[in-house]
C-alpha positions in Angstrom: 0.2 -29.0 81.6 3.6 -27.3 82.3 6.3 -29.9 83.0 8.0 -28.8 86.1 10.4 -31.6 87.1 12.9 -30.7 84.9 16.3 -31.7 85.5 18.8 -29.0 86.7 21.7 -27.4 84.5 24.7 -27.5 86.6 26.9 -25.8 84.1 24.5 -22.7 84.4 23.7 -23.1 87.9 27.5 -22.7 88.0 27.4 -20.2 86.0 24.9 -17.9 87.8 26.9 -18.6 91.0 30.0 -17.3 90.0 28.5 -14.2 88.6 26.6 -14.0 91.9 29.9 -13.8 93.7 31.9 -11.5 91.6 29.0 -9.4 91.9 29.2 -9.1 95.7 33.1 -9.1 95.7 32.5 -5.5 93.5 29.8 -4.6 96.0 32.4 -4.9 98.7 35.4 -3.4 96.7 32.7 -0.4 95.8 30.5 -0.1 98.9 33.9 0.0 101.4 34.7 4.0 101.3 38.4 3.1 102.6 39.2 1.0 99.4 37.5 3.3 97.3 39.4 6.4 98.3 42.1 5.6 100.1 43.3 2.8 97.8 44.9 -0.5 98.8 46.8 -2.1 101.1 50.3 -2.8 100.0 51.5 -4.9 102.9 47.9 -7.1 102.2 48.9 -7.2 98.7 52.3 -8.0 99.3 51.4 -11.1 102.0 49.2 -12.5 99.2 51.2 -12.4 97.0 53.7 -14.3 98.8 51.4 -16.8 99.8 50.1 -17.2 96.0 53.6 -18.4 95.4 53.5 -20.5 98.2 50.6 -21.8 97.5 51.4 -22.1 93.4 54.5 -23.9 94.4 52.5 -26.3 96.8 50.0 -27.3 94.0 53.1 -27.6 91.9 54.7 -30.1 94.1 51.2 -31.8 94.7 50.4 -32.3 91.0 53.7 -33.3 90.2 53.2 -35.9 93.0 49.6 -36.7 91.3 51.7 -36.8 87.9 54.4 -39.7 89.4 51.1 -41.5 91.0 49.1 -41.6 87.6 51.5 -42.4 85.3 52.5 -45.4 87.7 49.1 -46.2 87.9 48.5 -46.2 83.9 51.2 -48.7 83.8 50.1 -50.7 86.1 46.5 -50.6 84.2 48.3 -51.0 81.3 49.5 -54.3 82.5 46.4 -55.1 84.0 44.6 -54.3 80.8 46.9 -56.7 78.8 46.2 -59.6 81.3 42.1 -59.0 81.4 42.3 -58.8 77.2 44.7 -61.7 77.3 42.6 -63.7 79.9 39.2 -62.4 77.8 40.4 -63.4 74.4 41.1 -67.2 76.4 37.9 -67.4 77.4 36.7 -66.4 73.8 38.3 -69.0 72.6 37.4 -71.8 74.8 34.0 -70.7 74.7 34.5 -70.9 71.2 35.8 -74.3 71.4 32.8 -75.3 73.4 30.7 -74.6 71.0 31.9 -75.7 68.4 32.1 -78.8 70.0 29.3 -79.4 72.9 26.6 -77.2 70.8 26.0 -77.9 67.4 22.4 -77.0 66.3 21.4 -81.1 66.2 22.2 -81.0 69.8 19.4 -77.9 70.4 16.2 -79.0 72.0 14.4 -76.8 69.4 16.4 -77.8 66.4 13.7 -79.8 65.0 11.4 -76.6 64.2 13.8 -75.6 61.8 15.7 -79.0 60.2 16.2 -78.4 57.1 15.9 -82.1 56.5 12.8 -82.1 59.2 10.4 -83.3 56.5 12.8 -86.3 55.5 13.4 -87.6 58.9 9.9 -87.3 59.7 7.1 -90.1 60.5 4.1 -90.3 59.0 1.2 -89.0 61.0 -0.4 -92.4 61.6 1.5 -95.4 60.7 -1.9 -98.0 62.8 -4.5 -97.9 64.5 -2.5 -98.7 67.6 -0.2 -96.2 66.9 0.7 -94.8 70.9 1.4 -91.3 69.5 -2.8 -90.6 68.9 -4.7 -89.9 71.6 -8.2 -89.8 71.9 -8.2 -86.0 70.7 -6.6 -87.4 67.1 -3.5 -85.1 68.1 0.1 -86.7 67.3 1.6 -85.8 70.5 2.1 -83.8 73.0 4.6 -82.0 75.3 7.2 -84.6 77.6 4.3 -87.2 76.3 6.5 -88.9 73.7 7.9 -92.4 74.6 11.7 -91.3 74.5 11.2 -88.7 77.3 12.3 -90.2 80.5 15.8 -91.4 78.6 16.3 -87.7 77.0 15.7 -85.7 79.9 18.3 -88.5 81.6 20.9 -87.2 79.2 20.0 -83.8 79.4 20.4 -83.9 83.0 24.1 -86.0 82.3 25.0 -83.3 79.6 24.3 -80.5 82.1 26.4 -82.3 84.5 29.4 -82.7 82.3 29.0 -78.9 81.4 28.6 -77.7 85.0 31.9 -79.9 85.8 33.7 -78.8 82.9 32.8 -75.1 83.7 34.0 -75.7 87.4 37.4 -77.2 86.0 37.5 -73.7 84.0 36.8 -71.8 86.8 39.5 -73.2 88.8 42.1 -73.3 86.0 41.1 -69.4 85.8 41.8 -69.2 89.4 44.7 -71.0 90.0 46.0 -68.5 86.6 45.2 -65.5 88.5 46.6 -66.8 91.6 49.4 -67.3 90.1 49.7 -64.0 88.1 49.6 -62.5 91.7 51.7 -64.5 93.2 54.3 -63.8 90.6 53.5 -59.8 90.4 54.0 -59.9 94.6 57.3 -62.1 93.8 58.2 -58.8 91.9 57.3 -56.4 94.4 59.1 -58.0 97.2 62.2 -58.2 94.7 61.5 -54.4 93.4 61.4 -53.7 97.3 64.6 -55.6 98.2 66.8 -53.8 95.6 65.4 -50.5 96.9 66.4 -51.5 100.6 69.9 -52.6 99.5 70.8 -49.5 97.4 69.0 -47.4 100.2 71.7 -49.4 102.7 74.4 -48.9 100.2 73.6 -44.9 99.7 74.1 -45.0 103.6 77.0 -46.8 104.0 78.8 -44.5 101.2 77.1 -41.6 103.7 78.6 -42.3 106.8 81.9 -43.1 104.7 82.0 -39.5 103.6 80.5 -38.2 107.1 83.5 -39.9 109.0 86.0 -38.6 106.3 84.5 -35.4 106.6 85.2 -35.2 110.6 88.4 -36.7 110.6 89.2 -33.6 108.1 87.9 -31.5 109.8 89.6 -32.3 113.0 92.7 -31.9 111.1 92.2 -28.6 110.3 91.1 -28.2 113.9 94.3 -29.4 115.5 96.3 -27.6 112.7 94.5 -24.2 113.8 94.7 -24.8 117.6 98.7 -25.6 116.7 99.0 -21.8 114.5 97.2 -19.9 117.0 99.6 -21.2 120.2 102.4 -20.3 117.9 101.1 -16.6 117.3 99.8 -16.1 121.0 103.7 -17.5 122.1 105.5 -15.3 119.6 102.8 -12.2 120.7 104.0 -12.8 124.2 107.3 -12.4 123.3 106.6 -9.5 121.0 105.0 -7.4 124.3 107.4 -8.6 126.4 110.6 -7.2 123.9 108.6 -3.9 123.5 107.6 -3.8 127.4 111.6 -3.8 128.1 112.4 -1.0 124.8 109.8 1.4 126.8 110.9 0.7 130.0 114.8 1.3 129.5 114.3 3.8 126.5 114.4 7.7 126.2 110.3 8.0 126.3 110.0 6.7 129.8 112.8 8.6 131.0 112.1 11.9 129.5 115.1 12.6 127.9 115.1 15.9 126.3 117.6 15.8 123.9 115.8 13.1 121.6 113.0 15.9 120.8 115.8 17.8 119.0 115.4 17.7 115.1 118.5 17.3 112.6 116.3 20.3 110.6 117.1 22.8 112.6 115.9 23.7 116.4 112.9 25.2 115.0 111.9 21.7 114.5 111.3 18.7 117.1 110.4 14.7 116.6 107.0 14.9 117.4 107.1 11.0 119.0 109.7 12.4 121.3 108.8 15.5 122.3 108.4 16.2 126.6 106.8 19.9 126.6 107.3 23.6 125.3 109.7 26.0 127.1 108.8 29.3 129.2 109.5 31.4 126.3 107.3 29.3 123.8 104.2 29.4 126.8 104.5 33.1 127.1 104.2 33.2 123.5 101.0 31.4 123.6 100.0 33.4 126.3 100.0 37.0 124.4 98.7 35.7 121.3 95.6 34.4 122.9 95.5 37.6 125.0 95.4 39.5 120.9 92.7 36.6 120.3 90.5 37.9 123.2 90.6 41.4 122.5 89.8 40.8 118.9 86.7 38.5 119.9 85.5 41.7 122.0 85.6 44.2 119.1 83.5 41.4 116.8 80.7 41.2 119.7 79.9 44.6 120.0 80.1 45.0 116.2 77.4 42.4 116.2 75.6 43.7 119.2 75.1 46.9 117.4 73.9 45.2 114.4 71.4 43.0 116.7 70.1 46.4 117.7 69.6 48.0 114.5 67.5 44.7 113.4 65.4 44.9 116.5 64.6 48.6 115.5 63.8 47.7 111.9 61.4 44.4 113.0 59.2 46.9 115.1 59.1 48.9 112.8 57.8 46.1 110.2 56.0 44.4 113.2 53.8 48.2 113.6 53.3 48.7 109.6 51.9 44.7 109.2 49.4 45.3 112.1 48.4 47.8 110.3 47.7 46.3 107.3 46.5 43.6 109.1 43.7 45.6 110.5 43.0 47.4 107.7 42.4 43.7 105.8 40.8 42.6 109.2 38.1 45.4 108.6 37.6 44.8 104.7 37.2 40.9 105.3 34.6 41.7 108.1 32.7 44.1 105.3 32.9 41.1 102.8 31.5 38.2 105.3 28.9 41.2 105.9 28.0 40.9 102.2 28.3 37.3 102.0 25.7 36.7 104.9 23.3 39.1 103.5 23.6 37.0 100.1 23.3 33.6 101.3 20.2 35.3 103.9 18.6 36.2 100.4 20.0 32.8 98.8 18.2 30.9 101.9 14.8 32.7 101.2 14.7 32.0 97.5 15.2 28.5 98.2 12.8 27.6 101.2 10.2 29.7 98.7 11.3 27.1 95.9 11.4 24.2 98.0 7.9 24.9 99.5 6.8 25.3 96.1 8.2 21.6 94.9 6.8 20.0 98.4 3.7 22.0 98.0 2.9 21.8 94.3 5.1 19.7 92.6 5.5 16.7 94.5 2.5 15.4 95.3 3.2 12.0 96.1 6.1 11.2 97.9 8.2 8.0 98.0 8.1 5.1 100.3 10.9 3.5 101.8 10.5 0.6 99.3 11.2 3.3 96.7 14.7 4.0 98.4 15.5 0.2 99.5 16.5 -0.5 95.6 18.9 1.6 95.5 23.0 0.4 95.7 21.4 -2.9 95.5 24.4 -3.8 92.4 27.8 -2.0 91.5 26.7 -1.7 87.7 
């Protein structure tokens, strides 16, 4: 018979999963036309990225806090380790000390099967006839029949008293120990924890020291800003109030020609003080604008003439390309002509050859199983 409860391998049941789904993680990368030729998603790519370094910084900052956890943990097993082994290598000693003591092999119920000295402390098979160890079978004796029974199962039952009472005392010795042991480890929490309380109320007194010298500063600096800025807006004030008066009562206000006039020469003027041009200088202006006009006249029928020599030269070009254009018009119309008559004779040959393969050559055409295993995998 085939054995058929066989246990399961996890490792390759793993194994088979994982190629399972990289298998259809291809199939989707292959399948999907848009990845395929389009390409990728940078903005995806991007975002994933970003949150693989989130993510990596998160399992850094978890197993970090895993790290501090089991490495306070191992100490604390450490310590809890070197009570049990201290607390087991007690108890192997007292029980060692207990035997030794309360069981010696004379003290064995069975020790008399193998006493070495069995034979010399023995008693003869029949010392008389009314010897109460025969019975009427002639057998020495028997199982709980001998005469000492009733006082050594008295001081069996006494020795397994004084053991269970001695064990009990151990017990609660053992307790009491381990009560103690965790009374003194919560002693040392409670101390461990009050330390961290006071230096936690220390670190914020030293805080709000530093927070209150930091507003008092700050303040400082406020007031001593407050204190420049009045300054600068009062002397501002006073600065636009001195240059209000200079305009009002100076030469620009009250158009005083004779503060134009330059110490150049009186082809020159100080352009910050200058009120206007005389007749003669408009006039001037007047005729040479007048020379400008005439000149931008000439230049427009120069390049009106040129405008009409370029129309005459683009119809021109315009008739000679639709010209060619026909003529390449009629040539591409003779060359589709050709082409339809090929791919008509093209279009025979092969509905002749493709009747021939339906007709004689394939026989025995596929099912739709035959198609179904197809882009079933991306190798």
């Amino acid at each position: 018979m085939y054995k058929l409860d066989l246990p399961v391998d996890y490792k390759e049941a793993a194994a088979i999963e994982r190629r399972r789904k990289m298998e259809e993680h291809r199939q989707s990368r292959i399948f999907n036309s848009k990845v395929r030729t389009i390409g990728i998603d940078e903005q995806a790519i991007q975002q994933q990225i970003s949150d693989k370094k989130q993510q990596e910084e998160y399992e850094k900052n978890r197993l970090e806090a895993y790290a501090a956890d089991a490495t306070r943990n191992d100490l604390i097993g450490l310590l809890l380790e070197k009570r049990q082994g201290e607390d087991i290598r007690e108890l192997n000693r007292a029980e060692v000390e207990f035997r030794q003591l309360h069981q010696q092999p004379e003290s064995r119920r069975e020790f008399d099967l193998y006493d070495p000295d069995a034979l010399k402390k023995d008693k003869p098979a029949r010392v008389h006839d009314d010897d109460p160890r025969c019975g009427i079978s002639s057998l020495q004796k028997f199982e709980g029949e001998d005469l000492n029974n009733p006082a050594r199962t008295k001081l069996q039952q006494e020795q397994k008293k004084h053991w269970l009472e001695q064990q009990k005392r151990e017990l609660e010795q053992a307790k009491k120990n381990q009560d103690m042991a965790d009374r003194l480890y919560q002693l040392k929490q409670k101390e461990l924890d009050q330390r961290a309380m006071e230096l936690q109320e220390a670190e914020e007194q030293c805080r709000r020291a530093i927070n209150m010298a930091t507003t008092d500063y700050n303040k400082a600096l406020d007031d001593e800003q407050k204190e420049r800025a009045r300054l600068k807006r009062q002397q501002d004030e006073d600065d636009n109030a001195t240059e209000m008066a200079n305009h009002i009562f100076g030469d620009i206000l009250t158009e005083n020609p004779a503060v134009a006039q330059s110490a150049f020469g009186p082809h020159r003027v100080i352009t910050d003080r200058w009120k206007g041009m005389s007749p003669e200088q408009i006039a001037e202006i007047k005729r040479q604008q007048e020379i400008q006009r005439q000149e931008q006249e000439r230049l427009k029928q120069e390049q009106d003439r040129k405008n009409d020599e370029f129309d005459k030269q683009r119809v021109a070009n315009a008739r000679a390309a639709l010209l060619l254009e026909r003529e390449a018009e009629r040539k591409r119309r003779d060359i589709t002509k050709q082409l339809a008559d090929e791919n008509r004779r093209l279009s025979q040959e092969q509905k002749a050859h493709k009747d021939f393969l339906y007709k004689e050559v394939y026989t025995n055409p596929p099912t739709a199983a035959y198609f179904m295993q197809w882009n079933t995998t991306s190798r």
